[in-house]
C-alpha positions as CSV (number, residue, x, y, z in Angstrom):
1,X,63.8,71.3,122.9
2,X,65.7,74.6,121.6
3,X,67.7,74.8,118.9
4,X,71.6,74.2,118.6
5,X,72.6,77.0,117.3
6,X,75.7,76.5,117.0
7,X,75.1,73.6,114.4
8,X,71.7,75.2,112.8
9,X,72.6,76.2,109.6
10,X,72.0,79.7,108.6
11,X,70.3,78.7,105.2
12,X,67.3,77.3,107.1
13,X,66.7,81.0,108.8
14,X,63.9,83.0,106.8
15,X,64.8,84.8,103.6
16,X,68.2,83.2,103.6
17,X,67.9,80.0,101.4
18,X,70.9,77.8,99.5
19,X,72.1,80.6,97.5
20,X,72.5,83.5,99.7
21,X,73.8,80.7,102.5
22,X,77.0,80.7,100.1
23,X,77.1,84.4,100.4
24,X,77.4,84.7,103.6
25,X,79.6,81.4,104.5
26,X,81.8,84.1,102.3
27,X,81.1,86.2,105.3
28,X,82.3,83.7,107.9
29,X,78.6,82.8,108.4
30,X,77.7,79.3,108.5
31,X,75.6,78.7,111.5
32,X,72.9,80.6,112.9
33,X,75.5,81.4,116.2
34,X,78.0,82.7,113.8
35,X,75.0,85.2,112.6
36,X,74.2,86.5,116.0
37,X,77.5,87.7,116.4
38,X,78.3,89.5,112.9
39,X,78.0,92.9,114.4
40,X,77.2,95.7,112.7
41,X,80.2,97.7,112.1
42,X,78.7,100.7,112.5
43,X,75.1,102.6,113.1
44,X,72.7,105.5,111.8
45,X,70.8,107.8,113.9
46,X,67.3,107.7,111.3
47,X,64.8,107.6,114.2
48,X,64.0,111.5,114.3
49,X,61.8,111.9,111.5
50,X,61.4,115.8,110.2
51,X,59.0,117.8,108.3
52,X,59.9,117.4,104.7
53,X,59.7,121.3,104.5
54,X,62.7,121.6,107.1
55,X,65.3,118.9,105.6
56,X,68.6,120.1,105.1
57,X,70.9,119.7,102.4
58,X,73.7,117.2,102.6
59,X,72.6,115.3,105.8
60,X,70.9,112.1,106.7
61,X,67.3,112.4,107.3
62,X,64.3,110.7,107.6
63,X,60.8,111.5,106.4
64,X,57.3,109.9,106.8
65,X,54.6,111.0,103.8
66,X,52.2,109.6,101.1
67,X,52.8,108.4,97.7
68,X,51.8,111.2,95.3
69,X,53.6,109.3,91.9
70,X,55.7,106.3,91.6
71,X,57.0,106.0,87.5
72,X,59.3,104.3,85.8
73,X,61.6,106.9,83.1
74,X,63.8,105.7,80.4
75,X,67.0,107.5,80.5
76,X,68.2,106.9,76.7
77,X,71.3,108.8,76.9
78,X,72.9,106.7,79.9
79,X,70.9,103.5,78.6
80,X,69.0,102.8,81.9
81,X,65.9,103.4,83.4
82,X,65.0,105.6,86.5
83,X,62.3,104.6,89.5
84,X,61.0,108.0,90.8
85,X,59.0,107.9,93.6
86,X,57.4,110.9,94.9
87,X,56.3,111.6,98.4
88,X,54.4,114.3,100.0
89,X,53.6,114.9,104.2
90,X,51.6,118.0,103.5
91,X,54.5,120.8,104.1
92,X,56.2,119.9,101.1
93,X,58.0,117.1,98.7
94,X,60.3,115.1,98.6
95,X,61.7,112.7,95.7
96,X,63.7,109.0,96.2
97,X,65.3,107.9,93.2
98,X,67.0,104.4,92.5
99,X,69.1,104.3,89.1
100,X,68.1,100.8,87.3
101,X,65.7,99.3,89.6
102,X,62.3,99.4,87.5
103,X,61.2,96.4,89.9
104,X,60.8,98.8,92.6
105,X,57.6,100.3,91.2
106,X,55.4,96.9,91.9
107,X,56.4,97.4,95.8
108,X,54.3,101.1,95.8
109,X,50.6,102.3,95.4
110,X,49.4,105.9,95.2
111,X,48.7,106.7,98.4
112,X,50.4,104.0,100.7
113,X,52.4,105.8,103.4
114,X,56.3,105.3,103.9
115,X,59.2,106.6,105.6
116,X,62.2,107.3,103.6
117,X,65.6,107.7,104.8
118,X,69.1,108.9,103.0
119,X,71.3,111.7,102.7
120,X,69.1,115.0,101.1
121,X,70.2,116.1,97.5
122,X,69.2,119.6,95.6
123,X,67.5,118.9,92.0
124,X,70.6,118.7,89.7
125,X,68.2,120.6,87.4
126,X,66.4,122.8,89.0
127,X,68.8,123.8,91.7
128,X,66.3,123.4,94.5
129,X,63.6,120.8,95.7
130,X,64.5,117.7,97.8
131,X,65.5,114.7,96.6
132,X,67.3,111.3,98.1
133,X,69.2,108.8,95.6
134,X,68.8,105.1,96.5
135,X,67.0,105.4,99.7
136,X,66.3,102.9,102.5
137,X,62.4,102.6,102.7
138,X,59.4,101.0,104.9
139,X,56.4,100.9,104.9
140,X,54.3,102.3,107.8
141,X,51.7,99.4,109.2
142,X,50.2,98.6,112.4
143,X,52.8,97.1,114.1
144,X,55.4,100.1,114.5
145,X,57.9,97.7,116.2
146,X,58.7,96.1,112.5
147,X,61.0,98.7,111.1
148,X,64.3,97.8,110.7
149,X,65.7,99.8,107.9
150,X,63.8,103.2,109.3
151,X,62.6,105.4,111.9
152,X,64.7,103.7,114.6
153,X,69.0,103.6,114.7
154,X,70.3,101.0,111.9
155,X,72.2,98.5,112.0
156,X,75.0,98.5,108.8
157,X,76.9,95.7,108.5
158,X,79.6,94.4,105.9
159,X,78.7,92.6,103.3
160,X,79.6,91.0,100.1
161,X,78.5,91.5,96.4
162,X,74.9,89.6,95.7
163,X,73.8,90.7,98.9
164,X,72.8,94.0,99.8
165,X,73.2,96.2,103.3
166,X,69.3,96.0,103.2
167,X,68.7,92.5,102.6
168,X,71.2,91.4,105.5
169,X,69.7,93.6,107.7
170,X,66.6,91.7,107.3
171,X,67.8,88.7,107.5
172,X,69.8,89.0,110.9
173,X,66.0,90.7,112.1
174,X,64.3,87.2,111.2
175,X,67.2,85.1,112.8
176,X,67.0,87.2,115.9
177,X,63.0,86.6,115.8
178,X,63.8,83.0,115.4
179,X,66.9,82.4,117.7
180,X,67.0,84.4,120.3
181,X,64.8,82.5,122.9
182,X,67.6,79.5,122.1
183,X,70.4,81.7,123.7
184,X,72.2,80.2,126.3
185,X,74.1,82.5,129.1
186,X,77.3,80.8,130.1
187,X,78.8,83.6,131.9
188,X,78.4,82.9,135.9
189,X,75.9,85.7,137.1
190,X,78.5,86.7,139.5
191,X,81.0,87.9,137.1
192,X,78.3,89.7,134.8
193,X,77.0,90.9,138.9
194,X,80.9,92.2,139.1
195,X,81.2,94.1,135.8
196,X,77.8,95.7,135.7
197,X,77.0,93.4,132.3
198,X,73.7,92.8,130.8
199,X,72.2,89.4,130.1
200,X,73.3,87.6,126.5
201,X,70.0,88.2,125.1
202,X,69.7,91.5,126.1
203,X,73.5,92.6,124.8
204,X,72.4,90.6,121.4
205,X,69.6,92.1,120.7
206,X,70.8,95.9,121.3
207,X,74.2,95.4,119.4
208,X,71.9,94.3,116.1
209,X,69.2,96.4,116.7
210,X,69.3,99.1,119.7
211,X,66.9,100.4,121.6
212,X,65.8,104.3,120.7
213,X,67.7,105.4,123.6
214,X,70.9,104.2,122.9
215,X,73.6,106.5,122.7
216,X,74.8,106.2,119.4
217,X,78.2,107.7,119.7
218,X,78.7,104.8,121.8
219,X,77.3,102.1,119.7
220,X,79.8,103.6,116.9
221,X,82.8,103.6,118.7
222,X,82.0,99.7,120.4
223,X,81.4,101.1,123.8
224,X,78.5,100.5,124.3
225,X,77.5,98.3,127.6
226,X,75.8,95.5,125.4
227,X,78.7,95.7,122.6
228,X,81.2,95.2,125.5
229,X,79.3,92.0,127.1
230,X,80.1,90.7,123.5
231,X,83.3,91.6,123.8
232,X,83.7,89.7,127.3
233,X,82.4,86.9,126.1
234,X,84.9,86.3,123.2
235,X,87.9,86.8,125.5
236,X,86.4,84.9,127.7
237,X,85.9,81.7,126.0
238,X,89.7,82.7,124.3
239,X,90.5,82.4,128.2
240,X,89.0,79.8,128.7
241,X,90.0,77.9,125.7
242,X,93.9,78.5,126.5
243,X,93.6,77.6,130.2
244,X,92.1,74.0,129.1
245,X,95.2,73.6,126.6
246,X,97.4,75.0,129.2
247,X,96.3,72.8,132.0
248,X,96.0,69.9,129.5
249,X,99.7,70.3,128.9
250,X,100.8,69.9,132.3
251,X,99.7,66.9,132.6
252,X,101.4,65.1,129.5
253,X,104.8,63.6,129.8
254,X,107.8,65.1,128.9
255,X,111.4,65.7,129.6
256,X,113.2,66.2,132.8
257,X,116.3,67.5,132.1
258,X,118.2,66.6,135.5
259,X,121.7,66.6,134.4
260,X,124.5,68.5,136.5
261,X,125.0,71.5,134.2
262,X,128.6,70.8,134.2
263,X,127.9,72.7,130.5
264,X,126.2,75.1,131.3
265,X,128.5,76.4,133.8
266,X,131.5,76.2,131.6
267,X,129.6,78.2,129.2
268,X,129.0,81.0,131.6
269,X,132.5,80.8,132.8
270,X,133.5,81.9,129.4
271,X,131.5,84.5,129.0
272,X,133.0,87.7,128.4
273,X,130.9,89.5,130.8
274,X,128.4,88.9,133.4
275,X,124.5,87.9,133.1
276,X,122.2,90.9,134.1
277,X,120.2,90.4,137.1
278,X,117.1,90.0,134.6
279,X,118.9,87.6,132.3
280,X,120.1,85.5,135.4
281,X,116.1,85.5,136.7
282,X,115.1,84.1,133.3
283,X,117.9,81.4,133.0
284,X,116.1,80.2,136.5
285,X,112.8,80.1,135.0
286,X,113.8,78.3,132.1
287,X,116.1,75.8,133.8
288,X,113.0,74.8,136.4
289,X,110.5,74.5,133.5
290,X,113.0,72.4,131.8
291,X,113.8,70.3,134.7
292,X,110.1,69.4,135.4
293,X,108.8,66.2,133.4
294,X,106.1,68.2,131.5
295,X,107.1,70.4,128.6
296,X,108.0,73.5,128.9
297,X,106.2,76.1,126.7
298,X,107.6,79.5,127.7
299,X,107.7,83.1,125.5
300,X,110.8,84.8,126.0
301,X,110.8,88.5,125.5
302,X,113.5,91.2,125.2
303,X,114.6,93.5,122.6
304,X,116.9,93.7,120.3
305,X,121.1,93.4,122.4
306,X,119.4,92.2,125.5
307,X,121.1,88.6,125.1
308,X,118.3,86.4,124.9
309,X,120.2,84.3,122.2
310,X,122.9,83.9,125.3
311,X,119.6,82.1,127.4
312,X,119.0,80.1,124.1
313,X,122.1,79.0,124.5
314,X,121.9,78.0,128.2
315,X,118.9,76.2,127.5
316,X,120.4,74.2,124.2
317,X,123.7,73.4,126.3
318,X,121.3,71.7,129.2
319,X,119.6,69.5,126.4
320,X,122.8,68.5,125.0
321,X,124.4,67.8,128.5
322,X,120.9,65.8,128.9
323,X,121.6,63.7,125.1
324,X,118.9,65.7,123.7
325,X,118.9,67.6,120.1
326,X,117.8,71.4,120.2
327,X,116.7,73.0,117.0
328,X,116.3,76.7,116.5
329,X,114.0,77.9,113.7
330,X,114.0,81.5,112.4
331,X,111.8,83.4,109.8
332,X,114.6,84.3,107.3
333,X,117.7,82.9,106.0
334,X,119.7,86.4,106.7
335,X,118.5,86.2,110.7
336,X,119.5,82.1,110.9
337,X,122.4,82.7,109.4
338,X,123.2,85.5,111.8
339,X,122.1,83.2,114.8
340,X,124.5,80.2,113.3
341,X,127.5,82.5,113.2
342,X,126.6,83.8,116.8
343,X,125.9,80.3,118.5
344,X,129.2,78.4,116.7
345,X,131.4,80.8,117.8
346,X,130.0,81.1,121.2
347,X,130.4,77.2,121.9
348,X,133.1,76.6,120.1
349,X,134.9,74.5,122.6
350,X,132.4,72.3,123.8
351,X,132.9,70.2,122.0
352,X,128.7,69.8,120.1
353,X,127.9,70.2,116.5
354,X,126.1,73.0,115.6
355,X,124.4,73.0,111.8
356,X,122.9,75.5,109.7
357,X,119.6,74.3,107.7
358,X,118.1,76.6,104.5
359,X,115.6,76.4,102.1
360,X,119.2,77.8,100.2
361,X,119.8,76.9,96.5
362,X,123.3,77.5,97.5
363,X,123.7,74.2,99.1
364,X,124.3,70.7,97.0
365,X,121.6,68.2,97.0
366,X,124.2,66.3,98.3
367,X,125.6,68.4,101.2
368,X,121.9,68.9,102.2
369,X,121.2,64.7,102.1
370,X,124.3,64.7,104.1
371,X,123.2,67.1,106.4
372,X,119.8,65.4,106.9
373,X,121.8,61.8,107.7
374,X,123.9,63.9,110.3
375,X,121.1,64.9,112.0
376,X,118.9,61.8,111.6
377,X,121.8,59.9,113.3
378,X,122.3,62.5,115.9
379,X,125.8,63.6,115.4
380,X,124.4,67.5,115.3
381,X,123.4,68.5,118.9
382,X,121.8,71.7,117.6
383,X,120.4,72.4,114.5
384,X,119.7,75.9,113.2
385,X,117.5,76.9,110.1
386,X,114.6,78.5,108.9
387,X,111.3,76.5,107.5
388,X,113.6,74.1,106.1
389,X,113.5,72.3,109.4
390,X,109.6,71.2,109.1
391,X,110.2,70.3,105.5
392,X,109.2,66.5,104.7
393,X,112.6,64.5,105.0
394,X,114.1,66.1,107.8
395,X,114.3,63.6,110.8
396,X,115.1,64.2,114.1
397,X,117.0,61.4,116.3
398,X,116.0,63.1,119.8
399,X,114.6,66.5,119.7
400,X,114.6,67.9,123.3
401,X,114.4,71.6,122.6
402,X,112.6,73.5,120.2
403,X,113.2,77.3,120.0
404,X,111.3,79.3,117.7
405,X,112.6,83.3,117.2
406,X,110.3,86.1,115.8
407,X,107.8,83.4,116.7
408,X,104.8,86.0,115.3
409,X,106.3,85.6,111.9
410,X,105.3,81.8,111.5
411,X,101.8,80.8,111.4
412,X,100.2,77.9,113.4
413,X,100.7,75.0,111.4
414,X,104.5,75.7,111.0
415,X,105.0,75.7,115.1
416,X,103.0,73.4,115.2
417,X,105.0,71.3,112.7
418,X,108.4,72.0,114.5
419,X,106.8,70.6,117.6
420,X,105.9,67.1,116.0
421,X,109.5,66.7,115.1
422,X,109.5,64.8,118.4
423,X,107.4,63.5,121.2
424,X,106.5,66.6,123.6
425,X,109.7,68.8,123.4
426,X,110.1,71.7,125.6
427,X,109.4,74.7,123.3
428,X,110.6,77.9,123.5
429,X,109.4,81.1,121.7
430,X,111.3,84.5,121.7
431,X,110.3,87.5,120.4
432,X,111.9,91.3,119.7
433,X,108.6,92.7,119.1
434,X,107.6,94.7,122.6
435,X,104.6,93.2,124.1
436,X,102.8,94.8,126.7
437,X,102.7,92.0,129.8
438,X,98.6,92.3,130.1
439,X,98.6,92.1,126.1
440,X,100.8,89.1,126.5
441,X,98.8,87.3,128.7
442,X,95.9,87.3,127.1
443,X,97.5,86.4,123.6
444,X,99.9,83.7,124.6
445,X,97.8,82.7,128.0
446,X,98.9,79.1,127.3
447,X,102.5,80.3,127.5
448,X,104.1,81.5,130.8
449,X,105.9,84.5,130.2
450,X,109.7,85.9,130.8
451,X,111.1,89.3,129.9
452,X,114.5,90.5,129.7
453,X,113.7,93.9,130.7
454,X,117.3,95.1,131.4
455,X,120.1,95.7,128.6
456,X,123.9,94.4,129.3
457,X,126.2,97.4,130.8
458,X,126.9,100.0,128.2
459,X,123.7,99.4,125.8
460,X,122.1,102.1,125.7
461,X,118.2,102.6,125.6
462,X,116.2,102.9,122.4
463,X,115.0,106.3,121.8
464,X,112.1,106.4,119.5
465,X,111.6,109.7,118.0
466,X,108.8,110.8,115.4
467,X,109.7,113.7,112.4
468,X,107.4,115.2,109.7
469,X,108.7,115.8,106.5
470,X,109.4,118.8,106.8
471,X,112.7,118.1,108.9
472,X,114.9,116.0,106.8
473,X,117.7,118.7,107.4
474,X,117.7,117.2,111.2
475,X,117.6,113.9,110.2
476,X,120.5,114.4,107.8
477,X,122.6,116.3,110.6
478,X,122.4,113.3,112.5
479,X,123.7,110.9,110.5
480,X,126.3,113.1,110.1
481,X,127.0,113.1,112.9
482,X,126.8,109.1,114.5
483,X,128.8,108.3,111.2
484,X,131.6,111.1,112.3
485,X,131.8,108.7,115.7
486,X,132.5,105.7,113.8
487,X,128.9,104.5,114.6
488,X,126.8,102.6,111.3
489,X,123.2,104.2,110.2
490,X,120.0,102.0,108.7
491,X,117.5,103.8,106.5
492,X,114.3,101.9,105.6
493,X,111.7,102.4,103.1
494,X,108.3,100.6,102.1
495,X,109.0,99.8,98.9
496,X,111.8,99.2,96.2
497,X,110.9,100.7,93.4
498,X,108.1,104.1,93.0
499,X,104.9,102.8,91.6
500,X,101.9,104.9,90.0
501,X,99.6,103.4,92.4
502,X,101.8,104.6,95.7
503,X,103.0,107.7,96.7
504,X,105.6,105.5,98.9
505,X,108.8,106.4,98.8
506,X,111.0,103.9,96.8
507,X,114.4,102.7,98.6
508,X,116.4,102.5,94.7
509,X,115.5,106.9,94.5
510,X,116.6,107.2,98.5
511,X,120.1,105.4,97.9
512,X,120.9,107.8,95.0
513,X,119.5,110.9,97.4
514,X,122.1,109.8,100.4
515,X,124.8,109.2,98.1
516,X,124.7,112.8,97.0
517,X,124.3,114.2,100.5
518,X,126.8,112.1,101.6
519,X,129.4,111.5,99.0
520,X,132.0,111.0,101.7
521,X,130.4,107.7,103.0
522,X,129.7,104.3,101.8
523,X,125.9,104.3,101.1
524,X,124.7,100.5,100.3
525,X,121.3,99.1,99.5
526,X,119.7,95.9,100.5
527,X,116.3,94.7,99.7
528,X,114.3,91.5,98.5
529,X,115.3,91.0,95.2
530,X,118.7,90.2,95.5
531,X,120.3,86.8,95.5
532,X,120.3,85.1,99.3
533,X,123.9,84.6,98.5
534,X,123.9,88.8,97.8
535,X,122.3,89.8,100.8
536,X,124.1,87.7,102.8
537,X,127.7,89.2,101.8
538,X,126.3,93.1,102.2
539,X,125.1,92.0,105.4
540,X,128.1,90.6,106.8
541,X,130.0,93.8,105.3
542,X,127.7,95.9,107.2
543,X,128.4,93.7,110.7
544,X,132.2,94.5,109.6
545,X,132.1,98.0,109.3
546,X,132.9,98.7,105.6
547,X,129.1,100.2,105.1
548,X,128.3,103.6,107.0
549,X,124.6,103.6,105.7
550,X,122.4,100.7,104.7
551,X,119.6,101.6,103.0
552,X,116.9,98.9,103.0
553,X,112.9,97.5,102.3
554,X,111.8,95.6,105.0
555,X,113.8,92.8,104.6
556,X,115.4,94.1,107.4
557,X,114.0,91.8,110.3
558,X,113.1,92.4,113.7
559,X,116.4,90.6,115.5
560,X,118.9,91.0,113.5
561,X,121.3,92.4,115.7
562,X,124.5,94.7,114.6
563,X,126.1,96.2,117.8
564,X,127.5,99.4,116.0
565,X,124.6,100.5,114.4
566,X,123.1,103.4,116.4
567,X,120.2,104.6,114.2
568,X,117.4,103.1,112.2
């Protein structure tokens, strides 16, 4: 019976061993599966082996001759020693040299042939002669198919310190020796039939170690036929893996929210303005999903003004209409806080309690225990915050809806978190970051997918336009002029302050630039450092109007919206 190889540890694969196991599990290596597919992350062309007397300076080349000397020279100035070995194939010679390896010299006899391959260096002394510093070597013997580091196109991989390029290269040559006839083909032979793929074994073994005839342009660039095989497969079982939780989740129990959306329609009603047509097709995907009694795990995507946070809304109102709890978690305090402000004033009068939860040293311990008890009890229909909400402590009394914003900016654990709050909730996430539809599917396949792909009547489309450095003088002449309209401007930089390490340009240096170029306006700065409490107040002076320019760090988040600011 074959090995499992997805549970045969790599230590037990020849030349590995207990210690240089732990190296590689510090390579994501533990089994000997997770071996055969730590690809080489890039390839050398060192099967064209020349005539010593016709190397070239500079490039990588390859050579086949006999041992004339191998010595071992003490270097007192630098405190080292020097292995020299010296090689000759009749038209000339050629030295290798490795800088405090003495050990080498036991591994060579006058007049054992080897092939040496490495990038061609003049004599720093004599100004001429070939030599090669730290070369890979083999040995030439009877069986020509054992070279691995030479005479054939090498595999280099990443590694880690303790273990060299070299010795992982030999290593993944015994595992595929040992492992490969314990490969198992999953892929149905009809699909591999349909997209011209090679077998598994086949694309393994040429992705470590190709064949001499391997483009190796290809092979560099991951375009290879075997390299793309590989490729399949890990979307594949990704696929795969997401279908099974996808179909898994249709068939648990969850929520039917049947009510009669007496809410929801009073909502709408006192909107100021009418629901796009694409806003209107994604309220009817939402309300369906919702309505069916499995949850409802849907990505909403739309940029920035496009009124998703108006469909939130829909789909919180239908909850609370239902006696359900919705709870809306955001990355950062400055982007809850703008959702809270939004969302209370947008339902007002219908009589629910909205809540704003932060991690916030603002609030009392008290006011926060208060808060907790509130929603514990259930007198808060919707609940907005930011991690605070998966915190130990915080109880819901009948989470229906969970909405998660910027959704890429939490990791696993903390959606995962906000979903245990309750049994099955219908879940929710929305994004501002532009996703591709194909690029979605295939990273949220468990998700089914809406876009709000059509902005509200007089938004206009974001133009996205790219400038060297060499035309600040534009850039400057159009703040100018969207400040002149009454319009507000955002200027972001990577960092806060200049650092010796950086050449990034620090946001502190670019505040004091605008406010000389524009000493007319009011030039504010924003970044991390401040107090929440700080940011919070420039912010809402900046949704007011009384700052023309904000200058910021990145704490400026995807979402947050500000209608009258037309430049970024």
């Amino acid at each position: 019976m074959g090995k499992n190889l997805s549970e045969f540890p790599v230590q037990y694969i020849k030349g590995v061993g207990p210690r240089r196991a732990k190296l590689l599990n510090t390579l994501g290596i533990k089994t000997a599966e997770e071996a055969l597919y730590y690809l080489p992350y890039r390839y050398e062309d060192r099967k064209n082996i020349k005539k010593i007397s016709a190397l070239g300076y500079g490039r990588l080349e390859t050579v086949i001759g006999k041992v004339v000397a191998a010595e071992v020279i003490k270097l007192p100035k630098r405190n080292m020693k020097l292995f020299e070995l010296t090689v000759s194939d009749g038209s000339g010679i050629v030295k290798g040299k490795w800088f405090n390896q003495p050990f080498l010299k036991k591994n060579f006899e006058v007049g054992q042939e080897v092939i040496l391959s490495g990038i061609v260096k003049r004599n720093p002394y004599w100004g001429i002669g070939f030599e090669f510093d730290n070369p890979e070597y083999e040995f030439v013997t009877d069986d020509a198919d054992a070279f691995i580091h030479t005479a054939r196109i090498v595999p280099i991989y990443r590694t880690t310190a303790g273990l060299s390029v070299r010795q992982l290269r030999a290593i993944m040559f015994n595992l595929i020796n040992t492992c490969i006839k314990d490969v198992s083909d999953h892929i149905p032979d009809e699909i591999l039939r349909r997209n011209n793929f090679p077998g598994l074994t086949e694309s393994i073994l040429n992705s470590h170690f190709p064949e001499s005839g391997t483009d190796i342009d290809s092979l560099n660039s991951g375009a290879s036929i075997y390299q793309k095989r590989l490729y399949f497969d890990e979307l594949f079982k990704f696929e795969l893996g997401l279908s099974i939780i996808k179909k898994g989740k249709e068939v648990e129990n969850g929520i039917a929210f049947n009510c009669n959306g007496v809410l929801v329609r009073k909502f709408i009603d006192t909107l100021k303005f009418k629901l796009t047509s694409a806003q209107q097709r994604v309220f009817d995907e939402i309300l369906h999903d919702m309505r069916m009694p499995h949850p409802m795990n849907r990505l909403l995507q739309g940029d920035v003004g496009c009124g998703k946070t108006v469909i939130a809304v829909i789909a919180m109102l239908t909850a609370a209409e239902c006696g359900y709890q919705s709870a809306l978690m955001a990355p950062t305090e400055m982007l809850a806080g703008q959702h809270y402000i939004n969302i209370h004033k947008m339902i007002e009068d219908m009589g629910l309690k909205v809540c704003l939860m932060t991690g916030s040293k603002n609030i009392l311990r008290g006011e926060r225990e208060a808060l907790r008890c509130d929603i514990a009890s259930g007198k808060i229909n919707i609940i907005i915050g930011t991690h605070a909400l998966i915190q130990e402590g915080v109880e819901f009394k009948n989470l229906g809806l969970a909405i998660i914003d910027e959704q890429h900016r939490f990791g696993v654990m903390q959606r995962a978190l906000l979903r245990k709050k309750a049994v099955n909730p219908d879940v929710l996430v929305m994004t501002a970051t532009p996703i591709p539809r194909t690029l979605s599917m295939t990273l949220y396949g468990d998700l089914d997918y809406s876009v709000i792909d059509e902005l509200p009547p007089g938004r206009r489309p974001v133009i996205t336009r790219l400038f060297n450095a060499g035309q600040k003088e534009y850039i400057y002449r159009a703040i100018a002029e969207e400040t002149k309209k009454g319009r507000q401007v955002y200027v972001v930089y990577p960092v806060i302050d200049e650092t010796e390490k950086t050449n990034l340009k620090s946001a502190i240096i670019g505040r004091e630039a605008l406010e000389k170029i524009f000493p007319n306006l009011k030039v504010e700065l924003i970044h991390g450092r401040l107090k929440p409490q700080e940011r919070e107040n420039i912010m809402a002076l900046f949704k007011e109007g009384g700052i023309d320019v904000l200058v910021s760090t990145t704490v400026i988040e995807v979402g947050v919206d500000v209608p009258n600011a037309a430049m970024m």
